[in-house]
N, C-alpha and C positions, 0 to 999 in steps of 0.2 A: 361921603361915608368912608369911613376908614376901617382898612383891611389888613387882617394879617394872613399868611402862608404856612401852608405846614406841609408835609409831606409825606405820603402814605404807598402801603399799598394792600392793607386790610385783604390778610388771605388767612382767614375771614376777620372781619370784625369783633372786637372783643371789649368788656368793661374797661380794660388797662386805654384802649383809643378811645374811649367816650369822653374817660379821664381827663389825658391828654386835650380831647378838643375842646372841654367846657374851662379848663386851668390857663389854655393859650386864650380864650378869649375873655377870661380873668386878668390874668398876668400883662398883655397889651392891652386891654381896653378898647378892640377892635369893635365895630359896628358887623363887620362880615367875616367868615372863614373862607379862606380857597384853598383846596386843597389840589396839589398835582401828585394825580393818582398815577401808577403802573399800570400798564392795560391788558390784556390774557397775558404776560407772560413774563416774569420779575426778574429781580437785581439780584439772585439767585441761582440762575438759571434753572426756573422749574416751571412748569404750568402753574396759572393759580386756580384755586380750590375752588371758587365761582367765577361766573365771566365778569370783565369789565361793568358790563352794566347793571350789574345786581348787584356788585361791591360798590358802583357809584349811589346807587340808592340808598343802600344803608349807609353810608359817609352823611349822603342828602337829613335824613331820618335822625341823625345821631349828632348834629353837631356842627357840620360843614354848610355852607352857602352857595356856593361853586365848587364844580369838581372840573378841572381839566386832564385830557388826558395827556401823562407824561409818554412821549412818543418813545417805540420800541427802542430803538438805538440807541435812547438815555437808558430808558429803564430794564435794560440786559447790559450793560456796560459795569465795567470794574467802579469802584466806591468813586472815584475822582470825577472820572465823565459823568455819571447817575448824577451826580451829586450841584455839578454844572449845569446840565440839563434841567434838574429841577427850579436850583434857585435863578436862572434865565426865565422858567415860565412864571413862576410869582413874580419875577419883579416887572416882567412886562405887564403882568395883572394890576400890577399898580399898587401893591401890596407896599406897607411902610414897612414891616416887620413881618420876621418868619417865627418858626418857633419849633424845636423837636425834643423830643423823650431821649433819656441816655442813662446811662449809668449812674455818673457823677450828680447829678443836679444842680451844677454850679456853671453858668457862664463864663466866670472872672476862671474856671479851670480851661476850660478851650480856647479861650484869649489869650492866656496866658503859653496854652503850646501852638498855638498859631503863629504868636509874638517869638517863640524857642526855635521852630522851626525856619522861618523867614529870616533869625539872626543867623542861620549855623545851615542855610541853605546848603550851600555849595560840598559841603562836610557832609549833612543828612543824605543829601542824594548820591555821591560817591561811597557812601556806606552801602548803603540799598543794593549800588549795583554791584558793589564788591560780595555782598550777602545772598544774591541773586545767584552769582557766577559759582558759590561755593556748593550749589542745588538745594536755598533754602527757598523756599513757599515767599512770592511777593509779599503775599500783607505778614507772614513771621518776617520777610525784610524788614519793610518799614517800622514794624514796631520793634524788631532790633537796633534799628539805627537812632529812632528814636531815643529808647534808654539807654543811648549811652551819651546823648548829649547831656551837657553840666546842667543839672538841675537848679534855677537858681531858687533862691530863698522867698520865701512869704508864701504866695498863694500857691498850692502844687498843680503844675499841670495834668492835666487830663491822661486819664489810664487808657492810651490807646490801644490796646489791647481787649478791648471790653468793644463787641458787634457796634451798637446805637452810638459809642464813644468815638467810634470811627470814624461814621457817617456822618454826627455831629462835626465833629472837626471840619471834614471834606463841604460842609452847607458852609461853616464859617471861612473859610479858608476861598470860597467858588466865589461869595458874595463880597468878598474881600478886593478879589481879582480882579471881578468882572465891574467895581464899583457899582456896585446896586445904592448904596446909603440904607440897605435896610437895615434896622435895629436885631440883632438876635436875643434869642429866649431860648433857657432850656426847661423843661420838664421833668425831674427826676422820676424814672418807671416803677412803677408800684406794683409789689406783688413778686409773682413768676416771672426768671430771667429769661432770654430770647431762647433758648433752646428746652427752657424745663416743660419737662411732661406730665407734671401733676400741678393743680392749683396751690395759689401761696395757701397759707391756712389761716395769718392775718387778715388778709383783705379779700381770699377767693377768687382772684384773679390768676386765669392761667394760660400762658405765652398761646400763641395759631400756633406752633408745632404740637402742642398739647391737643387742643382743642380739634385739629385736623385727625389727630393719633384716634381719639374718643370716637371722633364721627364713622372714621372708616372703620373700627372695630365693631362698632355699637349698631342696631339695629334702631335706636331710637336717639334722639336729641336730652335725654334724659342725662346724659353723663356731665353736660354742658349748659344744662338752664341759667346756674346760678353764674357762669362765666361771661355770658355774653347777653345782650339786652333781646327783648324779643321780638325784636325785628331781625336780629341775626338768627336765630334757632327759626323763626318760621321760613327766611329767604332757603335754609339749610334744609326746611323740610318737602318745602314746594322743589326742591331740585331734585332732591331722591325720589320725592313722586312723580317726578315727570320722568322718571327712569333714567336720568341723565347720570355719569359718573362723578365725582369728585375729580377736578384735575390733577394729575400727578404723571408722571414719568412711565407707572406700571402703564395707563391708559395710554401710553402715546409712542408706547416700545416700539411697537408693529410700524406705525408710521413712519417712526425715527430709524428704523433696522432699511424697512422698503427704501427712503429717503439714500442711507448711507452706502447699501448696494448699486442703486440704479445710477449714483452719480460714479462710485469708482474712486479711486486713491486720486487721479490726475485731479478729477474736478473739485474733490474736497480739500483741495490745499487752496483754492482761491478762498473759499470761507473767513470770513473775519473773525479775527484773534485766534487763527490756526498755527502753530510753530512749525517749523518747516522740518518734516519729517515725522510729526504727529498722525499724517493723515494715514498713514501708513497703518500705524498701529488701533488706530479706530475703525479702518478697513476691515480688517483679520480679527478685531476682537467681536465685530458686528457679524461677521460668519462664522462664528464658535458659538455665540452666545446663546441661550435659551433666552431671556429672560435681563430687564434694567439691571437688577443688583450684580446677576453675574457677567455682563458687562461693562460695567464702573468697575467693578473688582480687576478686571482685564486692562482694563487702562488706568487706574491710582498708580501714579509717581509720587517720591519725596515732592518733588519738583509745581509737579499740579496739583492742586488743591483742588476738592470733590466741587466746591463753586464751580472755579474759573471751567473747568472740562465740562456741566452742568451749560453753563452761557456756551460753550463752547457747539455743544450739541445742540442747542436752541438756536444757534448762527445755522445751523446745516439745516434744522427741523424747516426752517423760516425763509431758509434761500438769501437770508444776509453776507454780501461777498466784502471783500476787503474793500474792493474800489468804490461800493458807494456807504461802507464802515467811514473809510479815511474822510469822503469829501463831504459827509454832513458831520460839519463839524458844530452846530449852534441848532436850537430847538426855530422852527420857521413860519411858527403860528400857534395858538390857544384854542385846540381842541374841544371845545363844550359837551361835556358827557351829562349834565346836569345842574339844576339851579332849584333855592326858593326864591320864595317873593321877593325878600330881602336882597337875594343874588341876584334877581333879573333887574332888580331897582337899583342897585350899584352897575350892573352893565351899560344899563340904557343913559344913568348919567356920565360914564367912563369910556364906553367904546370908542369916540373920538381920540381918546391917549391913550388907548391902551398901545402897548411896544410891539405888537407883533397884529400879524389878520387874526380875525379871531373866524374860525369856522366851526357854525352850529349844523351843519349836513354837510357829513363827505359824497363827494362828487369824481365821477372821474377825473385824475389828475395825470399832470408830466410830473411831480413833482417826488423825486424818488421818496423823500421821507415818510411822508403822506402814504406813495402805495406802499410803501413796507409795513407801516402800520395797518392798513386793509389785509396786506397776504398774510398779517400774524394771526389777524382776529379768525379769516377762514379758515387757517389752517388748526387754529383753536376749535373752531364749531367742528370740524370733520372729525379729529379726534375724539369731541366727547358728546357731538350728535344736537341736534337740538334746533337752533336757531338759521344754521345750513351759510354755506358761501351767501356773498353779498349782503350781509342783513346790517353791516353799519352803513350803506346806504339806503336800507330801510329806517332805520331806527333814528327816531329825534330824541336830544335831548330831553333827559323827567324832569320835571316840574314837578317837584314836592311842596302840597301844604299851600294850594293856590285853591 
């Protein structure tokens, strides 16, 4: 069976990924989708809106075959690592081809600044850090260094400045390095762009920051029927009935303030991707603050960008320290969050090659990757209530559609 990779992390689900997954298994000709999902807590640095496991269902329901989960250390990291970590987990899956949604919709564009960047390395990254040092915003680096390399003629490269155009680059760019031989595909995104808060009015389709905006305003799933298919609007209605909250940052203040107190400036400088001398000011802005927004407002530099400080605080929420940040440095197994028929029937002919263990029930481990991805998920259910410490060693893999 031939498989291809995409990569997600549906917070929440919406017509624009249904898209997306029925056009990549058009566009390859795959027999299977595997998707490597984000698990509570994204390339963002935020909660997501539903837990892992209810996002991997409607993946399951929508379009995908397999859902692996992409382990926290990938899926809170800057675009480069997210980006490694994922197309590591497809191509251990065996996957020939990946595929993602962007801006451009053109491949021959990201080849072509993959091809720009690898000529004019040593240039590109001596700009970066020179852009860096000046207190511009990493990724306002890169994509300064970027436009000033010589554009050459014919096909234009990709507008790295455009969210999905990034992240595209960074999957070609991982799979490039890491020689996977997967084939890449891009999907141009239809509809509402990653940040709009209202639906397109062509095609109806409206970004998760919208859709998220609608839910938590709205009393009802009404504002968003025509947005998202209705496996998403009912997953969205069974959560508010069960009295659970929406994940977000307001929900996890209290935690995240208790957290940044009880450790103290000493111990939040071991934190991974803490700058030295940061801890300081997260300290003192977490005893002032009432409240999430008027604590970011408390800590926004030129310098940090609302992301990177966002993962930043998701290092501290989660207890991720530098020294086991640096030494996992490669994804160490295929997480099974869920399958159909067709998934379990590509497993059971593949598990022998697949590139990594593949583990369908977590188990007590040594294995740090592994328990950081457990202490995220508990530290997920405590914040928004529900499922409680230890339930992904309850919980097996869904079987949708058997």
């Amino acid at each position: 069976m031939k498989a291809a990779g995409v990569v997600v992390e549906y917070n929440p689900l919406h017509n624009g990924h249904v898209h997306h997954l029925r056009e990549t298994r058009k566009a390859t000709g795959a027999d299977v989708i595997i998707a490597a999902m984000s698990g509570n807590f994204l390339q963002r640095g935020e909660p997501a809106f539903l837990g892992k496991w209810e996002r991997a269902e409607l993946a399951l329901r929508s379009g995908a075959d397999l859902v692996f989960e992409l382990p926290y250390r990938f899926a809170t990291a800057q675009a480069s690592e997210f980006a490694e970590g994922a197309v590591t987990i497809l191509s251990a899956a065996g996957c020939s081809s990946f595929c993602f949604g962007s801006e451009d919709g053109d491949i021959l564009a990201f080849e072509q600044a993959a091809d720009l960047i690898g000529k004019h390395r040593d240039r590109y990254e001596s700009d970066v850090r020179r852009l860096v040092r000046t207190g511009m915003s990493y990724p306002a680096a890169l994509s300064g260094a970027y436009s000033a390399l010589p554009q050459p003629d014919g096909v234009p490269a990709a507008d790295l400045t455009r969210p999905n155009n990034i992240l595209g680059y960074h999957y070609l760019r991982a799979s490039r390095e890491l020689g996977t031989g997967m084939k890449a595909y891009t999907i141009g995104r239809s509809g509402s762009g990653h940040h709009d808060l209202a639906p397109d009015a062509g095609t109806g389709i409206m970004s998760a920051t919208g859709i998220r905006r609608v839910v938590l305003s709205a009393g009802t799933m009404d504002g968003i029927t025509g947005a998202v298919p209705p496996a998403t609007a009912a997953a969205l209605q069974r959560w508010r009935e069960a009295g659970r909250p929406f994940g977000s940052w307001d929900e996890f203040w209290p935690l995240l303030r208790y957290s940044i107190i009880r450790e103290g400036s000493g111990k939040l400088a071991r934190i991974a991707e803490m700058s030295e001398g940061f801890e300081n000011r997260i300290f003192g802005a977490a005893a002032e603050a009432a409240s999430f927004p008027g604590f970011m407002e408390r800590l926004k530099t030129k310098r940090y960008t609302w992301t990177r400080i966002q993962r930043l605080l998701t290092h501290i929420l989660c207890g991720m320290e530098w020294e086991d940040y640096r030494s996992l440095r490669s994804p160490r197994y295929l997480r099974l969050l869920g399958m159909t028929p067709d998934g379990r029937q590509y497993l059971n002919e593949n598990k022998k090659t697949l590139g990594l263990p593949l583990v369908t029930r977590a188990a007590a481990s040594d294995d740090p990757m592994l328990r950081a991805d457990i202490r995220a998920a508990d530290i997920y259910w405590l914040g928004i209530g529900g499922r409680g410490p230890g339930s992904d060693y309850r919980t097996p893999p869904i079987l949708i559609g058997d």
